[in-house]
C-alpha positions as CSV (number, residue, x, y, z in Angstrom):
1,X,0.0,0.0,0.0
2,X,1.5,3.5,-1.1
3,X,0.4,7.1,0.5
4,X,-0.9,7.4,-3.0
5,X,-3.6,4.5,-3.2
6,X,-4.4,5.5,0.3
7,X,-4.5,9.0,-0.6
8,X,-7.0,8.4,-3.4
9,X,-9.0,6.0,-1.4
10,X,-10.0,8.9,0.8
11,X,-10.9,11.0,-2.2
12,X,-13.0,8.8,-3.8
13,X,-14.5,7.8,-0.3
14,X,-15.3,11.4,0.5
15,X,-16.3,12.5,-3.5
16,X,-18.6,9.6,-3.1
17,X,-20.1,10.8,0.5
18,X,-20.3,14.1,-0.6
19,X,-21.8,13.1,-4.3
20,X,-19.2,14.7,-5.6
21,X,-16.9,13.4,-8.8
22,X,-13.5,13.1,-7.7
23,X,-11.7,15.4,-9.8
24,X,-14.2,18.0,-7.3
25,X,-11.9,16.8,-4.1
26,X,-9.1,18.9,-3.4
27,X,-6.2,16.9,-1.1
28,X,-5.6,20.0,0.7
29,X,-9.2,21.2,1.0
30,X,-10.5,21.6,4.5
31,X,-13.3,18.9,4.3
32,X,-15.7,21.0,6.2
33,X,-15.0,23.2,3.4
34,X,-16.7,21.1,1.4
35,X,-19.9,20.3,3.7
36,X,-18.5,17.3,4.7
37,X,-20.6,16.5,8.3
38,X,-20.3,14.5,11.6
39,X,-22.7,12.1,9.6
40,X,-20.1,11.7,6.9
41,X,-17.2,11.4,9.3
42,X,-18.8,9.0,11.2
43,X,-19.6,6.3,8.2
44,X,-15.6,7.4,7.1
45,X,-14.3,6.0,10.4
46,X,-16.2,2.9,9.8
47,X,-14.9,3.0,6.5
48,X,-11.3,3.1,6.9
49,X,-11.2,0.8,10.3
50,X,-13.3,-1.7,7.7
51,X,-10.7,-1.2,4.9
52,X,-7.3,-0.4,6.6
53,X,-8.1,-2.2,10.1
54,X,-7.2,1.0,11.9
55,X,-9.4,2.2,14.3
56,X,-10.0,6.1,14.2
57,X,-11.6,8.7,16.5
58,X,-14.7,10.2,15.3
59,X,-12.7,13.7,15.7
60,X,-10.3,12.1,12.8
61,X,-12.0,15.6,10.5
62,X,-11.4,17.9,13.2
63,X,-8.2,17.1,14.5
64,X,-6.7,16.2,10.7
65,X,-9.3,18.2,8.7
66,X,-8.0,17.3,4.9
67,X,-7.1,14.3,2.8
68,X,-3.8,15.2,3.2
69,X,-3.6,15.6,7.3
70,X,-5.8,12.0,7.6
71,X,-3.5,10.8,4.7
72,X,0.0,11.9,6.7
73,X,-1.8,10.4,10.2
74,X,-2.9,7.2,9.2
75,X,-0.5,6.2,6.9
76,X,2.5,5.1,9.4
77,X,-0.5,3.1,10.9
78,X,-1.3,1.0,8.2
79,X,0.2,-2.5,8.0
80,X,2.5,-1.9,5.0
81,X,2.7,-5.6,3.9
């Protein structure tokens, strides 16, 4: 797994919470920016502890609040084999 495919996971994971395309998700975009909600950030967590098996705080948004900052977080936390 690269930051990349991890990286791109998240925007098409957001695009498709948001009901967005994901050419419309910028990396370093605030998601809030982007009315991304606690709703959305709630079925995200499940989301990425059901497809990375890392288990995230539902303040993941808030304390890292763009694809980049969850990206740069979670990435040393992801089994790399």
């Amino acid at each position: 797994m690269s930051d990349e495919s991890l990286r791109a996971w998240l925007v098409d994971a957001v695009a498709g919470y948001l009901g967005l395309s994901p050419s419309q998700v910028g990396t370093g975009v605030a998601l809030r920016s982007l009315g991304f909600d606690s709703v959305h950030v709630m079925g995200l967590c499940v989301d990425v502890e059901e497809r990375w098996g890392v288990l995230v705080e539902p303040t993941l948004v808030w304390d890292f609040p763009t694809i980049d900052a969850i990206a740069t977080h979670l990435g040393p936390r992801i089994d790399r084999t």
